[in-house]
C-alpha positions in Angstrom: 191.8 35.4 93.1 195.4 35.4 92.8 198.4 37.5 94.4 201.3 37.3 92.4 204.8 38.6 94.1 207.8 38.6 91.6 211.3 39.9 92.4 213.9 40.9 90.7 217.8 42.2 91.4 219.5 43.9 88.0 221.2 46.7 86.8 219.3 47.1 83.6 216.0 48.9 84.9 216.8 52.3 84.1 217.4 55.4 86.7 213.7 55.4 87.5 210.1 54.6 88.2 209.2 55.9 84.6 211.7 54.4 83.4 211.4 50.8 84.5 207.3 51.1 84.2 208.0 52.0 80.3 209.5 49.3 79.8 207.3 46.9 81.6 204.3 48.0 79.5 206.2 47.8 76.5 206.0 43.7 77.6 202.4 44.2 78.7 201.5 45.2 75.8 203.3 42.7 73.4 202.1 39.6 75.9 198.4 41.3 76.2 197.6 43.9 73.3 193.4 44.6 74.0 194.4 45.2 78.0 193.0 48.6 79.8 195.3 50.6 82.1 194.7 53.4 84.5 197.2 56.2 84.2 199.9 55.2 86.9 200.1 57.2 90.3 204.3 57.3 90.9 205.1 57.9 94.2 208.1 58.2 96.4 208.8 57.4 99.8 212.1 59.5 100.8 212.6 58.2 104.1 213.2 54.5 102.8 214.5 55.7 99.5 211.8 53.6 96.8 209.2 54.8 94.5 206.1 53.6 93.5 204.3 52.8 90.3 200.7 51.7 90.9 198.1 50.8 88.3 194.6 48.5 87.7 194.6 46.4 84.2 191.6 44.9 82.6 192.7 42.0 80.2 190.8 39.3 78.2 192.7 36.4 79.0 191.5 33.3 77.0 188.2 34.5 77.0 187.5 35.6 80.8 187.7 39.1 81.5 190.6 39.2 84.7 191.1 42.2 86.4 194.5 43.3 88.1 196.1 45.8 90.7 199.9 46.0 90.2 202.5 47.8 92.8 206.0 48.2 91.1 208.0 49.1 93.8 211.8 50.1 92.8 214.5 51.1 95.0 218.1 51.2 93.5 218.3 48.0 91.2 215.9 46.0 93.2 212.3 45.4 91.5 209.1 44.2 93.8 205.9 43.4 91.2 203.0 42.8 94.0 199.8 41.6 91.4 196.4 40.8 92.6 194.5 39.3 89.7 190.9 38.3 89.9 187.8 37.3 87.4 185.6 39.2 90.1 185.6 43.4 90.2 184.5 43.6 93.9 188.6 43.9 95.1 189.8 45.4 92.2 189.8 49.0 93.9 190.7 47.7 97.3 193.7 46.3 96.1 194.7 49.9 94.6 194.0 51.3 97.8 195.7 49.1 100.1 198.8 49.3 97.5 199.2 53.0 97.7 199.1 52.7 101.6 202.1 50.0 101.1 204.4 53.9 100.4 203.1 55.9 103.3 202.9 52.7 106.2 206.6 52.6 105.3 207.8 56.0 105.7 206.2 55.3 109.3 208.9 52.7 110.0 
């Protein structure tokens, strides 16, 4: 099991969620062609100003099936990709879950 965290500060991601999540799966999809997504729940938290892009991947990655969670969270031209990336399924819908409460724990703060 791996979490990956990657961060990012440009001006170049586009005015949105959708925008910034088309292009990333335009690179997904060049880097990993036979991966699986889910359809992407897009959320926005108003009272800290960020939106969400959350998603599971199956990918074939030199012969072992992985499977991945990925949060995209986006706010102004800051990027936060949070990845959990396993061979084993067991997490793989924790990981979803626990992402999607990462939006509403911080409209609590």
């Amino acid at each position: 099991m791996m979490i990956r965290v990657m961060y990012s500060e440009s001006s170049n991601y586009g005015d949105s969620i959708y925008e910034f999540y088309d292009g990333f799966k335009d690179g997904l999809d060049k880097s990993a062609p036979n991966a699986k997504y889910s359809e992407p729940a897009f959320l926005k938290n108003d009272k800290n100003n960020f939106e969400v892009a959350i998603f599971n991947m199956t990918a074939n990655i030199s012969g072992i099936t992985t499977y991945s969670s990925q949060a995209i969270i986006k706010s102004e031209n800051e990027v936060l990709i949070v990845s959990y990336l396993s061979e084993s399924k067991e997490l793989f819908e924790y990981y979803y879950y626990e992402f999607e409460n990462i939006v509403w724990s911080a409209n609590r703060v």
